[in-house]
Backbone and ligand atoms as CSV (ligand in chain L), in Angstrom:
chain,resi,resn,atom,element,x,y,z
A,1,UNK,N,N,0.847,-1.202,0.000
A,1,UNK,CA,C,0.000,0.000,0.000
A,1,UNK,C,C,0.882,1.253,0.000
A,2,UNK,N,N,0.483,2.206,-0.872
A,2,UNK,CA,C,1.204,3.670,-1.115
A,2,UNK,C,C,-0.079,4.447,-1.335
A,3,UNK,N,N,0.663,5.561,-0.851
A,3,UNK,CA,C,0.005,6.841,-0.780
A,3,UNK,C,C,0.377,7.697,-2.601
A,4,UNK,N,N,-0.745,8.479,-3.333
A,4,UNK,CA,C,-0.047,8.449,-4.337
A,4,UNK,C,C,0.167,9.895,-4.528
A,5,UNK,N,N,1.166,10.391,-5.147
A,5,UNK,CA,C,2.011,11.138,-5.031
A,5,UNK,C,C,1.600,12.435,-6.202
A,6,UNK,N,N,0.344,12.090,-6.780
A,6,UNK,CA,C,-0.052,13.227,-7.837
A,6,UNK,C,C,-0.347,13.969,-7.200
A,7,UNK,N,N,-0.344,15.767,-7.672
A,7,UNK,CA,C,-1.254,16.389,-7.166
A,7,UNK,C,C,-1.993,17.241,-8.228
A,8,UNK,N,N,-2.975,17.977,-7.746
A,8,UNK,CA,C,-3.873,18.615,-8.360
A,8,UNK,C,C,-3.626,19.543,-8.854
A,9,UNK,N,N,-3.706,19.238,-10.495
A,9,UNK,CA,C,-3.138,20.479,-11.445
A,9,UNK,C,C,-4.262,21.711,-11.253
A,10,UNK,N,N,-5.260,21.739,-10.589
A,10,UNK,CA,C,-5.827,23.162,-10.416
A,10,UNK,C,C,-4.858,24.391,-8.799
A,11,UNK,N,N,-5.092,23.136,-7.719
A,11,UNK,CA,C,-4.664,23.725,-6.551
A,11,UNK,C,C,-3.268,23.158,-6.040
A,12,UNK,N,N,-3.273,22.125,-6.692
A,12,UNK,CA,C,-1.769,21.392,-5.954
A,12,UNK,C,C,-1.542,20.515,-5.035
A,13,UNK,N,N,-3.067,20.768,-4.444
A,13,UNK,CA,C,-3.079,19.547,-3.076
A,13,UNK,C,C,-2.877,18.231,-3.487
A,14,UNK,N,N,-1.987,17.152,-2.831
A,14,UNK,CA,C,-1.380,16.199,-3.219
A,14,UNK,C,C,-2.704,14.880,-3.090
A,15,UNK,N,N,-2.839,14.252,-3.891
A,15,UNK,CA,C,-4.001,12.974,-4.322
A,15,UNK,C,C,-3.661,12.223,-3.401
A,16,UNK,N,N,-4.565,11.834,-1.954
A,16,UNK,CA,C,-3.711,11.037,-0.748
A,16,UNK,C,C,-4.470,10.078,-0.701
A,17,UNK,N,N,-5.034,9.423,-1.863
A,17,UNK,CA,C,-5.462,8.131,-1.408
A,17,UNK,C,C,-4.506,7.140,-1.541
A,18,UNK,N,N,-5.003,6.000,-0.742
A,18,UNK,CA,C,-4.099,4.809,-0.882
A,18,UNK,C,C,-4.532,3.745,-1.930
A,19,UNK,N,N,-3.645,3.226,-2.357
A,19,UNK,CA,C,-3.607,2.379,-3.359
A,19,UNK,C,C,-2.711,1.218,-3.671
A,20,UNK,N,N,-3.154,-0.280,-4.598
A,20,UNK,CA,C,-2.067,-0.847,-4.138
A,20,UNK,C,C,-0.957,-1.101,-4.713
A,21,UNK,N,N,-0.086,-2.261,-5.305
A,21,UNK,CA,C,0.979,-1.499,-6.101
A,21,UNK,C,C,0.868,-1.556,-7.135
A,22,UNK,N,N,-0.383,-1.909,-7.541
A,22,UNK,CA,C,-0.179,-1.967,-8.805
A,22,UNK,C,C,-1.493,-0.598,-9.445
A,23,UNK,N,N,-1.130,0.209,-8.564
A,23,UNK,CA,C,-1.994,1.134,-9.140
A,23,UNK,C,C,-3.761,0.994,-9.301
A,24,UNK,N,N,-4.363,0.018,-9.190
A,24,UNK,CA,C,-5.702,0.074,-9.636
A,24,UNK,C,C,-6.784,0.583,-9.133
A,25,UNK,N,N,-7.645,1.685,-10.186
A,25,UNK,CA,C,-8.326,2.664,-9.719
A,25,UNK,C,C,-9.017,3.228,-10.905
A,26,UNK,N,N,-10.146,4.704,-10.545
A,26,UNK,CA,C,-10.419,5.184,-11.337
A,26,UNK,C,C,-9.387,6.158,-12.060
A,27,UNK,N,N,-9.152,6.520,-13.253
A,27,UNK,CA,C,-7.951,7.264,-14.081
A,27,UNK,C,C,-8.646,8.810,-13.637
A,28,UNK,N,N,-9.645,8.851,-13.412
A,28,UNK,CA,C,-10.697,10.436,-13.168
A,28,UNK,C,C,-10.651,10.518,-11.783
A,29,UNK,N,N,-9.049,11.317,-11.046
A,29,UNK,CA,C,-9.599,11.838,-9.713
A,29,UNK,C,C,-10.125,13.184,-9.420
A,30,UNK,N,N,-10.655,12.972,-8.395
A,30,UNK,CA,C,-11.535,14.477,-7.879
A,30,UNK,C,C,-10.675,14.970,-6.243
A,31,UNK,N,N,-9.914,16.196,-6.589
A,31,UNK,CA,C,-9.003,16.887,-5.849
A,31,UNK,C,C,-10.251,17.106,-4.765
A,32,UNK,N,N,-9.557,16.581,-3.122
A,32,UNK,CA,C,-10.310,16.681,-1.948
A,32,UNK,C,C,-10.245,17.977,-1.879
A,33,UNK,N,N,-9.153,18.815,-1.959
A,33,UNK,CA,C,-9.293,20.148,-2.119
A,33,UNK,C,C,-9.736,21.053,-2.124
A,34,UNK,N,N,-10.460,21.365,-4.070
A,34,UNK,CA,C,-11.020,22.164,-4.743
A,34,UNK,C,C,-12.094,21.579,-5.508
A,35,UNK,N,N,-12.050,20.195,-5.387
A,35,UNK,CA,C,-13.271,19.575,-6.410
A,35,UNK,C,C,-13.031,19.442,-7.383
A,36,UNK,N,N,-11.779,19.619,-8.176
A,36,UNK,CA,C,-11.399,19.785,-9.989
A,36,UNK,C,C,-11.418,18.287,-10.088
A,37,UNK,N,N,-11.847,17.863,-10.911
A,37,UNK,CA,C,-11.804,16.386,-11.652
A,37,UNK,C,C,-10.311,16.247,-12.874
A,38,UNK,N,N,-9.437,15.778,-12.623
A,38,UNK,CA,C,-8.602,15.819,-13.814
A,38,UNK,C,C,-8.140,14.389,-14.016
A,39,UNK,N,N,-7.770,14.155,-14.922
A,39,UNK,CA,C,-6.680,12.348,-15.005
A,39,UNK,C,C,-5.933,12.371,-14.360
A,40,UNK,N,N,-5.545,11.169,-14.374
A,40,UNK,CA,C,-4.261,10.351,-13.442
A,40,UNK,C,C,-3.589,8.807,-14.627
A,41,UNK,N,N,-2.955,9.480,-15.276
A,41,UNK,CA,C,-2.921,8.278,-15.982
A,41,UNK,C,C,-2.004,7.375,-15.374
A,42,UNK,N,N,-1.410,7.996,-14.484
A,42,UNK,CA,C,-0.424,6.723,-13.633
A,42,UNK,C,C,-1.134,5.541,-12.885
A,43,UNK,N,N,-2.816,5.792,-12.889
A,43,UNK,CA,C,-3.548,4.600,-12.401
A,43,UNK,C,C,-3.722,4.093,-13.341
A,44,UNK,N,N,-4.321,2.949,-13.273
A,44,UNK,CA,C,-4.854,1.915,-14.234
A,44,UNK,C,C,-5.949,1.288,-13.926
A,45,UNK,N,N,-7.269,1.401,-15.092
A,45,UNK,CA,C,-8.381,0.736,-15.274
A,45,UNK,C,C,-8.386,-0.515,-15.577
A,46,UNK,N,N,-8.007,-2.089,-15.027
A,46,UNK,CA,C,-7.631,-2.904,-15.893
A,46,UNK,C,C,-8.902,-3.412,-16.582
A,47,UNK,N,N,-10.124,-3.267,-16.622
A,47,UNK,CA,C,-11.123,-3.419,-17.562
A,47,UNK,C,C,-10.757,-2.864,-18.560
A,48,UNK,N,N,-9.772,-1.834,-18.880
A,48,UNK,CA,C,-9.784,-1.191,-20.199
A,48,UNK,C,C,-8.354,-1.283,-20.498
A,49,UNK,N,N,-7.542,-1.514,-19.727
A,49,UNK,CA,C,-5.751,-1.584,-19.953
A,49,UNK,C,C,-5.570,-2.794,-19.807
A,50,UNK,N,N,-6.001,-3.371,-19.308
A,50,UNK,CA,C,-5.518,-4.939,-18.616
A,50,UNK,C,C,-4.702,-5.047,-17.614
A,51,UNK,N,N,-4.531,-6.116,-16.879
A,51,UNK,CA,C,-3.703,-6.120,-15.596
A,51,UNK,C,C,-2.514,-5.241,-15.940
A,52,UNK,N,N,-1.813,-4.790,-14.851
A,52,UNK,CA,C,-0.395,-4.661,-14.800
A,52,UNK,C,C,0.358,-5.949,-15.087
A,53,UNK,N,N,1.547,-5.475,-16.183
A,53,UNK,CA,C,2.464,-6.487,-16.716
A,53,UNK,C,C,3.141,-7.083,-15.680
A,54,UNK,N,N,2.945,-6.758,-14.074
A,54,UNK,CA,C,3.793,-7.189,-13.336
A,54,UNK,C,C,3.022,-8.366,-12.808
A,55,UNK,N,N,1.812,-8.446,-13.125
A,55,UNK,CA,C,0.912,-9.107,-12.133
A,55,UNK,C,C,0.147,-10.068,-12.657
A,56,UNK,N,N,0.977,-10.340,-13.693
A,56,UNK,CA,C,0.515,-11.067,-14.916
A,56,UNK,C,C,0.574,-12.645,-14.285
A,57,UNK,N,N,0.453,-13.841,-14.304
A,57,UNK,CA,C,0.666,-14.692,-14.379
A,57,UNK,C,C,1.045,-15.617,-15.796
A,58,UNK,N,N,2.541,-15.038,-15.894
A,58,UNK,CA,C,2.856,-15.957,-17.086
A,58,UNK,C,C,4.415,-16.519,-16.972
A,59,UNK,N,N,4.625,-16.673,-18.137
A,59,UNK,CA,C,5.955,-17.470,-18.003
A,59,UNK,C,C,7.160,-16.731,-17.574
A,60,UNK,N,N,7.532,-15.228,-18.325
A,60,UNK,CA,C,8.652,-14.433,-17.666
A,60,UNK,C,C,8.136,-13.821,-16.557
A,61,UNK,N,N,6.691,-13.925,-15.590
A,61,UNK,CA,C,7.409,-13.371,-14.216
A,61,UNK,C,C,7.444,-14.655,-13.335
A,62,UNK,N,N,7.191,-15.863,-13.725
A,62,UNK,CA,C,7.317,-16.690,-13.178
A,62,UNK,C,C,8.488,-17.204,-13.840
A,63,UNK,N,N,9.210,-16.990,-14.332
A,63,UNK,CA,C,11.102,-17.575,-14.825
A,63,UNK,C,C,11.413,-16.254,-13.726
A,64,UNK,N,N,11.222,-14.866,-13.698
A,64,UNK,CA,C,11.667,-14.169,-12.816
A,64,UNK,C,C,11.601,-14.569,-11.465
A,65,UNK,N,N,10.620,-15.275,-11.430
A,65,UNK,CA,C,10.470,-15.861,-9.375
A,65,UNK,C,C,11.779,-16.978,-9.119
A,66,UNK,N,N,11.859,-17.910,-10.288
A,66,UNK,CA,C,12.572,-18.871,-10.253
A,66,UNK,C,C,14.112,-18.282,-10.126
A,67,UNK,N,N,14.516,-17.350,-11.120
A,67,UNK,CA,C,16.054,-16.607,-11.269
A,67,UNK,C,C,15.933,-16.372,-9.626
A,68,UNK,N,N,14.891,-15.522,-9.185
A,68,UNK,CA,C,15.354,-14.785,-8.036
A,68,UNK,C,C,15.576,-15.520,-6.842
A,69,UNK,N,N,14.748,-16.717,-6.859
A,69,UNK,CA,C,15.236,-17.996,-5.761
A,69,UNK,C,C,16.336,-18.193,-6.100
A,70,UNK,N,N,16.895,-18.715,-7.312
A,70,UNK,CA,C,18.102,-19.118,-7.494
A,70,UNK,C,C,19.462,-18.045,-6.976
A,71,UNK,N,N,19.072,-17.275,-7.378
A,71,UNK,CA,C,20.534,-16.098,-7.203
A,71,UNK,C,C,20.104,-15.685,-5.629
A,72,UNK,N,N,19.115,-15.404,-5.042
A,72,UNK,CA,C,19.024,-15.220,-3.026
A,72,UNK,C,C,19.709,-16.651,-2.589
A,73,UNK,N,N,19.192,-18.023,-3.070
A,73,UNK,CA,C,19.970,-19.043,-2.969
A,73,UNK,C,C,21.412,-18.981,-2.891
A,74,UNK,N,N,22.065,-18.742,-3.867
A,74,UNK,CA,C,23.565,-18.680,-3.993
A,74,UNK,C,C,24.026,-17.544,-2.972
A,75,UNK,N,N,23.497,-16.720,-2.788
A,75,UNK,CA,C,23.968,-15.302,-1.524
A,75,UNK,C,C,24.006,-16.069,0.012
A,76,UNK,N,N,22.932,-16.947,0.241
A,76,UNK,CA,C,22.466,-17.772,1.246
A,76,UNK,C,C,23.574,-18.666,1.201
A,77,UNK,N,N,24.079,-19.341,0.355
A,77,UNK,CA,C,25.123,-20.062,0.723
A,77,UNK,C,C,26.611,-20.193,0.802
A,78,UNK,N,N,26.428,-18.520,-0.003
A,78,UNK,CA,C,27.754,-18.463,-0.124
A,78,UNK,C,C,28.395,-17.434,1.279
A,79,UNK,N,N,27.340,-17.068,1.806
A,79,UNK,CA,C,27.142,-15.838,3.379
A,79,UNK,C,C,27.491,-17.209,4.234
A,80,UNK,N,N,26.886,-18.257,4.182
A,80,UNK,CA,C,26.638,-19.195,5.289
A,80,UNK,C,C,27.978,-19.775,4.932
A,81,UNK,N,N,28.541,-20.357,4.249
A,81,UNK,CA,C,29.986,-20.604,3.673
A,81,UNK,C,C,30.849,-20.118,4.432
A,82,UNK,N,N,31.101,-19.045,4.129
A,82,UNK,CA,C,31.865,-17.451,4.429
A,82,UNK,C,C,31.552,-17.890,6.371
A,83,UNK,N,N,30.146,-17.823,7.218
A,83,UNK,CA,C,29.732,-17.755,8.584
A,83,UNK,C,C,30.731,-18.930,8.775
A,84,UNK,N,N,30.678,-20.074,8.191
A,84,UNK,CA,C,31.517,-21.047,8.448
A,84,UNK,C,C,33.096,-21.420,8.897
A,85,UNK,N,N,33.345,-20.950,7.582
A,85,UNK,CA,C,34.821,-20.449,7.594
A,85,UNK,C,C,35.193,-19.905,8.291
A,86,UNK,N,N,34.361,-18.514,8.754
A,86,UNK,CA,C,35.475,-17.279,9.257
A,86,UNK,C,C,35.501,-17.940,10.841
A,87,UNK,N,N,34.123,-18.806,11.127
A,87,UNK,CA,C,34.192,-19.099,12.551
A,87,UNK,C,C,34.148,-17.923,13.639
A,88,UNK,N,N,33.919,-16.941,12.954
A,88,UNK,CA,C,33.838,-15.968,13.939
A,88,UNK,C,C,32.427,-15.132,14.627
A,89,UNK,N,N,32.256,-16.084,15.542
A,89,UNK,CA,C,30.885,-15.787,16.377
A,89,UNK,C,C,30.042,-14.548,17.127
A,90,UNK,N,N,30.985,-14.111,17.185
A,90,UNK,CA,C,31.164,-12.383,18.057
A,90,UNK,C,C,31.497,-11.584,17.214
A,91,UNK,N,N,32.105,-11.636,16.123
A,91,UNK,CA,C,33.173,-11.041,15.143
A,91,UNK,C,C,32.696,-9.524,15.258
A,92,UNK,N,N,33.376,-8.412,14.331
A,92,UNK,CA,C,32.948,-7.124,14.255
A,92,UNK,C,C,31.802,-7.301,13.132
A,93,UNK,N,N,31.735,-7.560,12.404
A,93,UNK,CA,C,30.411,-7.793,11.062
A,93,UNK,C,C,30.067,-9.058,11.374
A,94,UNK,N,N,29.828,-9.803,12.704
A,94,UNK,CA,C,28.999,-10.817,12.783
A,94,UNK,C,C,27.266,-10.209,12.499
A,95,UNK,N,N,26.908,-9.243,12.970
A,95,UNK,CA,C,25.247,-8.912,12.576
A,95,UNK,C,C,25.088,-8.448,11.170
A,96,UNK,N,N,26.101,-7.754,10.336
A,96,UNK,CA,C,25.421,-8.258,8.839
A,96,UNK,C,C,25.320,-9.313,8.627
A,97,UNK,N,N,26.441,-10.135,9.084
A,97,UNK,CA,C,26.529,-11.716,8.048
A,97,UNK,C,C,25.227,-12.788,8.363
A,98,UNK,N,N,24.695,-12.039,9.967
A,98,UNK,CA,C,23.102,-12.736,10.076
A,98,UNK,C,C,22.183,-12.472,9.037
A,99,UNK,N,N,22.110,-11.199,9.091
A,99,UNK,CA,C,21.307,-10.033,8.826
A,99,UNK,C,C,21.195,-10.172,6.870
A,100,UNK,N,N,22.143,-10.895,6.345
A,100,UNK,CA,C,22.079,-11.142,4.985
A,100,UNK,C,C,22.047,-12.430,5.090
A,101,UNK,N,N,21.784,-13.378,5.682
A,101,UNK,CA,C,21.681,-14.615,5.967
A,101,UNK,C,C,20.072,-15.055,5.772
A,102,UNK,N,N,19.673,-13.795,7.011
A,102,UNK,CA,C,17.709,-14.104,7.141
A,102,UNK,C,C,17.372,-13.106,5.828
A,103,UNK,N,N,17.665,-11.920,5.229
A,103,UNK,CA,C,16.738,-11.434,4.361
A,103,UNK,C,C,17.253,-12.229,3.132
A,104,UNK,N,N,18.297,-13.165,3.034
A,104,UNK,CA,C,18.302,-14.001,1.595
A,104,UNK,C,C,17.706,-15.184,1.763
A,105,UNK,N,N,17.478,-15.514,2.790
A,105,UNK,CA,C,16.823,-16.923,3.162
A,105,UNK,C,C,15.043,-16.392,3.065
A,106,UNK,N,N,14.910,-15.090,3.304
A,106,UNK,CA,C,12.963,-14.726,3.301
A,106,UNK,C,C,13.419,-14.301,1.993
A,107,UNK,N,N,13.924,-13.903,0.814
A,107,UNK,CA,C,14.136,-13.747,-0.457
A,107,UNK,C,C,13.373,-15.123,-1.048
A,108,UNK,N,N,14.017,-16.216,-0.676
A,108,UNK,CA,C,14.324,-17.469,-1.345
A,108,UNK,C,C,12.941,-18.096,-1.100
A,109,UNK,N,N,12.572,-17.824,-0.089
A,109,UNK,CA,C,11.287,-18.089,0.514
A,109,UNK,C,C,9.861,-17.409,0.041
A,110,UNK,N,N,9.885,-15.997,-0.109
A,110,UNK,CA,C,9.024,-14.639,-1.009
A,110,UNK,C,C,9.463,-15.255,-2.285
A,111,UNK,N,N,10.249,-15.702,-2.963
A,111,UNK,CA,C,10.753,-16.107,-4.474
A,111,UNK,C,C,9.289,-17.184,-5.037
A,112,UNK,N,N,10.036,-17.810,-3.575
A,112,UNK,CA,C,9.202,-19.826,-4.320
A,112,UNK,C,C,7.515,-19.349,-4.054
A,113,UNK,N,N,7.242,-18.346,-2.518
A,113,UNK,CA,C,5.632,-18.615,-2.439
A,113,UNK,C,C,5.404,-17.452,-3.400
A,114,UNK,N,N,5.890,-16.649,-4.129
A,114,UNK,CA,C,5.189,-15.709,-5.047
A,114,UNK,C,C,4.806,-16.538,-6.112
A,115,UNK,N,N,5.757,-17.907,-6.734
A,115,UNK,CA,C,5.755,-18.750,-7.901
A,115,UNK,C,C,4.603,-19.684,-7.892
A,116,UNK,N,N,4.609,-19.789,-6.040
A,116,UNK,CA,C,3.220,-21.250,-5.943
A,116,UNK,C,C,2.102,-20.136,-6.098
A,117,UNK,N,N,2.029,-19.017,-5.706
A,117,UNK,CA,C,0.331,-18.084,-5.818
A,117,UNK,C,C,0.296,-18.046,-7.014
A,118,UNK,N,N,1.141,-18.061,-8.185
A,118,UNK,CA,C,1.149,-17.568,-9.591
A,118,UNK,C,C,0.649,-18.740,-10.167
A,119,UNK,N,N,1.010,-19.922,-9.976
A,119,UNK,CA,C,1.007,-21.322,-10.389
A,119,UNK,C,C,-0.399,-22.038,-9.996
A,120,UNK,N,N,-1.144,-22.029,-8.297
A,120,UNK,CA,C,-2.391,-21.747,-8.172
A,120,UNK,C,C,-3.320,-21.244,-8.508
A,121,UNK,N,N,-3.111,-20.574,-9.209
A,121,UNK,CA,C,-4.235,-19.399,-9.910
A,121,UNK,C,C,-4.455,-18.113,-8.903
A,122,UNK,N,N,-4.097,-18.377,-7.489
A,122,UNK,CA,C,-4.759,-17.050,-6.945
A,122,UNK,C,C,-4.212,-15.570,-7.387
A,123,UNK,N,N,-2.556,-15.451,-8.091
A,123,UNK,CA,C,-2.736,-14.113,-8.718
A,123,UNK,C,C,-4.248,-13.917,-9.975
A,124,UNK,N,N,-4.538,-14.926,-10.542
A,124,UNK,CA,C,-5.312,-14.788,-11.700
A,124,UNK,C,C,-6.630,-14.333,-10.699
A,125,UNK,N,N,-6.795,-14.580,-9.462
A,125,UNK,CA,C,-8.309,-14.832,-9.050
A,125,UNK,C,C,-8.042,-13.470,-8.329
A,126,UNK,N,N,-6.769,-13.047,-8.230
A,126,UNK,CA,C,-6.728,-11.708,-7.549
A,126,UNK,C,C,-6.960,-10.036,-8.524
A,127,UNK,N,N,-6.160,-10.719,-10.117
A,127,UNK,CA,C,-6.381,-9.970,-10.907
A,127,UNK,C,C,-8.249,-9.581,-10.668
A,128,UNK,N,N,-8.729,-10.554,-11.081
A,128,UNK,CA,C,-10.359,-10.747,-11.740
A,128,UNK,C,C,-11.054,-10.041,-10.365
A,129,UNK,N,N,-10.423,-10.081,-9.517
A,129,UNK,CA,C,-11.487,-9.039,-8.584
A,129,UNK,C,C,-11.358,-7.397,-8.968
A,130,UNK,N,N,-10.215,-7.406,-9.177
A,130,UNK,CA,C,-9.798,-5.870,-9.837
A,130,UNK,C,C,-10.801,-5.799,-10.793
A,131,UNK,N,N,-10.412,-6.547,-11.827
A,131,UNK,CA,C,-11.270,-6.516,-13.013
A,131,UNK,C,C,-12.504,-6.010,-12.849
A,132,UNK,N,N,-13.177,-7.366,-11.750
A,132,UNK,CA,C,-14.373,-7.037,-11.759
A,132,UNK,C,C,-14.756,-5.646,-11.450
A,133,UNK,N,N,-14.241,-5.020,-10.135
A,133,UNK,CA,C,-14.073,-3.449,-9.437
A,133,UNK,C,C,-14.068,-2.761,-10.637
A,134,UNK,N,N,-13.330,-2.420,-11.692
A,134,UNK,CA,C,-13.296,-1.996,-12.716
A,134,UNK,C,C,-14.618,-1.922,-13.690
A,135,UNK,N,N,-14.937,-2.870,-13.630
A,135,UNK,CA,C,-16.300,-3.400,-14.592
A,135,UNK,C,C,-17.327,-2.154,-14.179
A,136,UNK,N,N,-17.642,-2.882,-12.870
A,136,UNK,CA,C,-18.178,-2.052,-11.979
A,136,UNK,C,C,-17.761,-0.448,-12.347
A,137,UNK,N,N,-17.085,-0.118,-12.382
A,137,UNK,CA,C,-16.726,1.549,-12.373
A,137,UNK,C,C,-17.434,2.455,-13.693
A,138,UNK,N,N,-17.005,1.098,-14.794
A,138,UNK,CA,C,-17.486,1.240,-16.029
A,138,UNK,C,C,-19.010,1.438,-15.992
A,139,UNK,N,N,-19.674,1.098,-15.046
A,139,UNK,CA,C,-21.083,0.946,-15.582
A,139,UNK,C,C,-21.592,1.914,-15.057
A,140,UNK,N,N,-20.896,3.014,-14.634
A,140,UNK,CA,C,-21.436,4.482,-14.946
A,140,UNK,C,C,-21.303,5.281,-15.975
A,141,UNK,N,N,-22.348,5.949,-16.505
A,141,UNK,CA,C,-21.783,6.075,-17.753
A,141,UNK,C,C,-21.695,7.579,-18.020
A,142,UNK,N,N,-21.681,7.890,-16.853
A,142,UNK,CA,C,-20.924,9.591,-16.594
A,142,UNK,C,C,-19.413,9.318,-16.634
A,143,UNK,N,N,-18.795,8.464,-15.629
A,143,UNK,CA,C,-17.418,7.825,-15.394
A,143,UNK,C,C,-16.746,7.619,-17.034
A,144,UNK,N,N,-17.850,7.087,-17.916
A,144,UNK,CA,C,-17.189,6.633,-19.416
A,144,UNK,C,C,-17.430,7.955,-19.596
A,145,UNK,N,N,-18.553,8.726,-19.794
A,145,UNK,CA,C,-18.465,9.810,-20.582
A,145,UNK,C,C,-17.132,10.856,-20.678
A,146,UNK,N,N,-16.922,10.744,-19.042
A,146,UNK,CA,C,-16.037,11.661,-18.138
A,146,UNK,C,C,-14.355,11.133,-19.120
A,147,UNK,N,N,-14.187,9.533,-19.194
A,147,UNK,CA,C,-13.000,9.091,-20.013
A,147,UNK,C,C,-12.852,9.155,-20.813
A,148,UNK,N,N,-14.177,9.450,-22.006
A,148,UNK,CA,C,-13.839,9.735,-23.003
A,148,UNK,C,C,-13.542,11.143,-23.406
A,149,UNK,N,N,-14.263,12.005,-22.788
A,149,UNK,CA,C,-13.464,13.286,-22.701
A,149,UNK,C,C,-12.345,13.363,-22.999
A,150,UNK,N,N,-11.381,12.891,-21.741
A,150,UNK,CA,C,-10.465,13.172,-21.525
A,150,UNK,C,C,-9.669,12.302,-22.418
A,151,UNK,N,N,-10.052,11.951,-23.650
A,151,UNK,CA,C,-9.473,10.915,-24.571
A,151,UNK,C,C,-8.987,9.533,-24.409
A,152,UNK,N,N,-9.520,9.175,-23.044
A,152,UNK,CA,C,-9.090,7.629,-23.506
A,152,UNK,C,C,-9.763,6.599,-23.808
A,153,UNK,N,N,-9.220,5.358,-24.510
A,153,UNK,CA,C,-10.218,4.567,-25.206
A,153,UNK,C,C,-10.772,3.293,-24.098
A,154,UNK,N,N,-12.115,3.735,-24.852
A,154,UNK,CA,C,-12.996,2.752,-23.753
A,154,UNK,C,C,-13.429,1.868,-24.489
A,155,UNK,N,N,-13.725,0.795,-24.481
A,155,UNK,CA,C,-14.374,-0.776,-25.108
A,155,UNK,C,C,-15.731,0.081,-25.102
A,156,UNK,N,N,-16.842,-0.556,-26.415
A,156,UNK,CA,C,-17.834,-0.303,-27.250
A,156,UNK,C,C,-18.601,-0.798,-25.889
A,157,UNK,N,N,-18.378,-1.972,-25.426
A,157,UNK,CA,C,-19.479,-2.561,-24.308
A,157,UNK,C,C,-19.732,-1.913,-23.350
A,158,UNK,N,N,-18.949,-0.789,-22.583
A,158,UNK,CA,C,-18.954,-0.322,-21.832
A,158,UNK,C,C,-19.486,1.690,-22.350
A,159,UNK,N,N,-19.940,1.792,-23.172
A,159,UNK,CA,C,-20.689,2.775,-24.063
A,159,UNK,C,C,-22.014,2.648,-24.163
A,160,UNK,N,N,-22.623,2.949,-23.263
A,160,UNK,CA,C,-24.427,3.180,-23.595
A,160,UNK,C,C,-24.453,4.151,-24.310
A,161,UNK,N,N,-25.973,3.337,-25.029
A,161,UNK,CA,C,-26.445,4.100,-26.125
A,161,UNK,C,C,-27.402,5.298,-25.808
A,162,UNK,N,N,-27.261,6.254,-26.367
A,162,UNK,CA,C,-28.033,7.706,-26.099
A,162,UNK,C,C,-29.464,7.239,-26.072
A,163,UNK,N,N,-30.143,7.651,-25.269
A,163,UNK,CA,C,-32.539,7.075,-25.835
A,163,UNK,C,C,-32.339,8.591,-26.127
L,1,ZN,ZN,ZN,-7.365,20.866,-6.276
């Protein structure tokens, strides 16, 4: 969770909602401020953009989970190697050599369970709630009107027709 860091091209007051990392939201914020409605294209609609490329469940970020076990792996053993050798228990840099010991060992660990959520489906089932939230956003059709304004492209399905 981050706080996001735009602010309001009318008054300046900074956009303080929270959000998560992958950005997902309406692209149309309304400054707590002054009330000005302007874009944010640093969010993302994934009904209309699609997930974030990070959050994808596919083969290069899951070869990326695998590299990154592998190489925290090799730091993990080559630190614990090194703890071995030097034999030095008390030493003056005995608390880094822990201290890079446990965050490459929770590396190796964050590596493999990011690969099993990806491999389970629950990133996919995590995307599709976004999605859905999104869907949802769409089916105002002030919210579309409001996006297309501001030029961006919206899917035909999500376009009611004028009576
Ligand atoms: Zn403002």
């Amino acid at each position: 969770m981050d706080g996001n860091e735009t602010k309001c091209p009318c008054c300046g007051a900074p956009d303080k909602e929270v959000h998560n990392f992958y950005k997902y939201g309406s692209l149309i914020r309304v400054c707590k401020n002054c009330g000005e409605k302007y874009l944010d294209r640093s969010f993302r609609e994934p009904a209309i953009q699609g997930v974030h490329p990070r959050a994808k469940n596919n083969y290069k970020n899951n070869f990326i989970c695998i590299i990154g076990a592998v190489i925290f792996a090799v730091v993990f053993a080559a630190q614990a190697l090194w703890f071995y050798k030097t034999k030095t228990p008390f030493g003056y840099d005995t608390q880094n050599q822990i201290g890079v010991l446990i965050i490459s060992a929770g590396a190796v660990i964050g590596c493999i369970l990011q690969l099993i959520y990806n491999k389970l489906g629950y990133m996919d089932k995590y995307n599709q709630r976004f999605i859905a939230e999104s869907e949802r956003r769409l089916q105002d059709p002030e919210y579309v009107k409001e996006l297309l304004a501001f030029g961006i492209y919206v899917p035909k399905k999500y376009i009611k027709k004028e009576k």
